[in-house]
Every structure is written in structure tokens, then in C-alpha cells.
Steps between C-alpha positions, in 0.01 A plus 500: 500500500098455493363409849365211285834354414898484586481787747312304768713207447448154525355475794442166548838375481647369862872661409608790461626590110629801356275757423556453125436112480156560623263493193261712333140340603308789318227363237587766169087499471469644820745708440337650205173503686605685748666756275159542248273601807728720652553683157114480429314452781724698727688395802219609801337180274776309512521497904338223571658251260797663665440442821348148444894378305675727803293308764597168298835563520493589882295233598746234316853623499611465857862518423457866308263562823742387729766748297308796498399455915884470531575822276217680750662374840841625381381835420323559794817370706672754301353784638171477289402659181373834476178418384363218781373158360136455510414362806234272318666228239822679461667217294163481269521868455825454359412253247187743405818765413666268335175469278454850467859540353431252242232696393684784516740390230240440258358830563809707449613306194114600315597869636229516768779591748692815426791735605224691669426232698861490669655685762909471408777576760832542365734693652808455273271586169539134395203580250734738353755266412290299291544474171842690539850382445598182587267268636405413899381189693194465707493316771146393631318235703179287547371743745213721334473516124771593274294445222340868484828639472579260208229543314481878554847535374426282185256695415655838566728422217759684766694172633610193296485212809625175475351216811746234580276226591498109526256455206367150607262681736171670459466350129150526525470852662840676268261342197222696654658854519659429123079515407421788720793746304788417738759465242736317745882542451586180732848337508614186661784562703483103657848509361715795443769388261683720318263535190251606779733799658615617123117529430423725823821658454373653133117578697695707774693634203187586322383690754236224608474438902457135619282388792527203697375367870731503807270277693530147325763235544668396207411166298804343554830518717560689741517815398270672784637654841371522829337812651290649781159558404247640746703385762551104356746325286398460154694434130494748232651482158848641457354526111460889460782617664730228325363666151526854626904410592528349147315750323593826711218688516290656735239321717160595616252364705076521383203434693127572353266421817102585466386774754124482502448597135781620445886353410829618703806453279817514674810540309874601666837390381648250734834605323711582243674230423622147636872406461655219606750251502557137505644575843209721634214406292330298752550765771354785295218281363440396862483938590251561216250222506486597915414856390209387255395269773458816710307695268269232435431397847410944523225445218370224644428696784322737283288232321507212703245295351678506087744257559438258297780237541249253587727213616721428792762777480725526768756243620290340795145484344577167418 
């Protein structure tokens, strides 16, 4: 989502609408721009336009600004992250992050970010499984920048992975990582029918993985459950663990956050497998989503200024 479209929002609107009806606002010449001098000119070049869009944004989105000051509060209430927030312009400093991920993406996907460049942690040899027997699913969020891992793993040859996404969003930006060499294996999942479950079925069977966010409310219904997240009620999607009970397989949870230069990739299996019934399905998908909540609210601890949910997430911002 490019700071200069959907993923600040619409900010100017006096309700408050799902995150997915807000609408791309990103000009595709910018866009391109953007992308030319980073790739040619280099990104220390690029700064200032960066800063000048960033400062744009900041200076006229008051409900993402509002969001993000929100986000802040709660994690400091929460004990506080690891890292402190800058004293000076902490919500600014987090768009600026948000800026330097979207760079990021375009940097990894023209192979000027590498496996040398990351420092993994998986203690239950997830890496291992790749590629191996039947496919996994990956559970990640919008904290950090998931799109290292993706691209690293494309390009590796190692991992077939398949992104469940709501297509409608980030036209602009998804066209813009098809020109940089992103190959992008994206599929809508706005409606799992039964054509859509056969399909991932025959991935997982293929030994392909699938990947898909625990941190956005679904489209439609009300398929999303309640949980405690850095000490505040907020909804999550009951999405990934309703396809990991229908398509029993394991579940794992990814992070990729930026250390300095570096990238910390977190990868550990939240479980084996989901099972439920009609009778304890809500329960169990209650259980689960509560543990992801957990593990998120940890890494945003450890990189408290890459969230970048920038709109009002939790059940009182409103």
C-alpha cells in the first residue's frame, strides 16, 4: 500500500469506513517516478522527494495521524516497546518507516537486498520445510515488511508462495513491483467458495505454501472475532484459522522487521493443525486468533514504529 495511496486512507472522509472501501489516491506517474530515481539515481537521492510526499501525507491525513498517535499511546500503556519512540515527531517518524519500507520492496524485488542482508530466527527449522512434502500456511501481518521474505523466496527458486489478498488495493503499487521483476502470485480470497478451497487445496498438495495477513478485517460479514491487543479490544479476521481447519495443515506465523540495515525474519509454527467443529469452531477460532494477537502485540514491541495499519484500529478509536 504506497504511502501515496489506499494505505493512508481517505482521510478526509467524516465516517469511519472499512479499511478496504478507502481508495487508492496514488497518481501511477508518480509512482513510476519514484521507482526510476530510486533504481537510477539511488535512494540517498530520492530522500527528499520522500520526505516532501511523507510530510504531505502527515500534514493532511489527520485521521491516519490520529490512528497512528492512538497505535503509540496503546503501546506505551502496554508496557512500552523495546526500542523507545523518538521523543521528537514520533508519529512522523513512523510515516518516514513506512516510506522506507516501500522502498524497500522495490529494492529487494531488483535484488539489491539479499539473504546476506537478513538475520533469520527459526527455531523449529521452518526454512527446512520448504519446498518439502505437503505444503504450509504463513501467517503474517502489516507490521514490518513481509515483502523481503517474499521476494527472497521467489527468487530462491526454494518456495512456491501463493498471497491471498483483496486485489482491489494497491493497483497502482502491485503494477509497480510486476515492472521491477516481482512476478506476483496474488489470489483473491474476497470470497472463498468452493472453486477457491479446491484450488488451494491442489497448491498445498503441490507442495506450494500460502501466505495471508492476520491483521485485516474481512470485506464483508462478520467473520472477524474479538481479541486483546496491547491491552485493548480490537477485531481480527477469523480468515486464516477458518482455512487452516478446512485445509488441515500446519500454521506459522512471519514477521520481517528492518534493524538498522539489516532485516529480522521471524518464523515459528503457531501449530500443527486446526480442527474443529460446527460445535467448537467459534471457540477454537476465538483461542488461536488471541494467540496471534499475542505474538504480534511482542513484535510490536520490538519494532514499534512498522505498523503500518494506518487507520483507526481498535474498537474505541472511533
Amino acid at each position: 500500500d504506497p504511502l501515496w495511496s489506499r494505505g493512508l486512507g481517505d482521510v478526509y472522509k467524516r465516517q469511519d469506513p472499512h479499511w478496504a472501501d478507502q481508495p487508492e489516491r496514488g497518481s501511477p506517474l508518480l509512482l513510476r517516478l519514484t521507482a526510476w530515481a530510486a533504481r537510477n539515481i539511488g535512494r540517498r537521492a530520492v530522500a527528499p522527494l520522500v520526505w516532501v510526499v511523507v510530510l504531505y501525507f502527515y500534514a493532511f491525513g489527520p485521521r491516519a495521524r490520529r490512528a497512528i498517535a492512538a497505535y503509540q499511546r496503546r503501546l506505551t500503556a502496554a508496557g512500552g516497546p523495546a526500542t523507545p519512540l523518538p521523543k521528537a515527531f514520533p508519529v512522523y517518524r513512523q510515516y518516514l518507516a513506512f516510506a522506507q519500507a516501500l522502498l524497500d520492496k522495490l529494492d529487494v524485488w531488483q535484488g539489491k537486498i539479499t539473504q546476506a542482508d537478513l538475520d533469520i530466527t527459526d527455531p523449529d527449522d521452518l526454512h527446512a520445510q520448504m519446498g518439502m512434502g505437503r505444503g504450509q500456511i504463513l501467517v503474517g501481518s502489516h507490521l514490518g515488511n513481509l515483502e523481503v521474505c517474499r521476494a527472497l523466496a521467489e527468487k530462491s527458486g526454494l518456495l512456491k508462495l501463493n498471497v491471498l489478498v483483496h486485489t482491489k488495493h494497491a493497483v497502482h503499487f502491485g503494477r509497480l513491483l510486476d515492472e521491477a521483476g516481482g512476478g506476483l502470485r496474488m489470489i483473491q480470497v474476497s470470497e472463498l467458495d468452493a472453486g477457491v478451497m479446491l484450488d488451494l487445496a491442489q497448491r498445498l498438495d503441490r507442495g506450494e505454501w500460502l501466505a495471508i495477513a492476520g491483521d485485516r478485517v474481512p470485506l464483508t460479514g462478520n467473520r472477524s472475532t474479538q481479541v486483546d491487543l496491547l491491552g485493548a479490544a480490537a477485531l481480527l479476521p477469523q480468515g486464516p484459522w477458518l482455512l487452516a481447519g478446512l485445509l488441515r495443515c500446519p500454521v506459522n506465523l512471519l514477521f520481517c522487521t528492518r534493524q538498522g540495515a539489516r532485516y529480522r525474519v521471524a518464523m515459528e509454527r503457531l501449530c500443527d493443525g486446526i480442527e474443529w467443529t460446527r460445535a467448537t469452531r467459534q471457540s477454537q477460532i476465538a483461542y488461536w486468533t488471541q494467540r496471534y494477537a499475542n505474538r504480534l502485540g511482542a513484535h510490536c514491541r520490538q519494532a514499534p514504529l512498522q505498523w503500518f495499519n494506518f487507520y483507526p484500529f481498535w474498537k474505541d478509536d472511533a
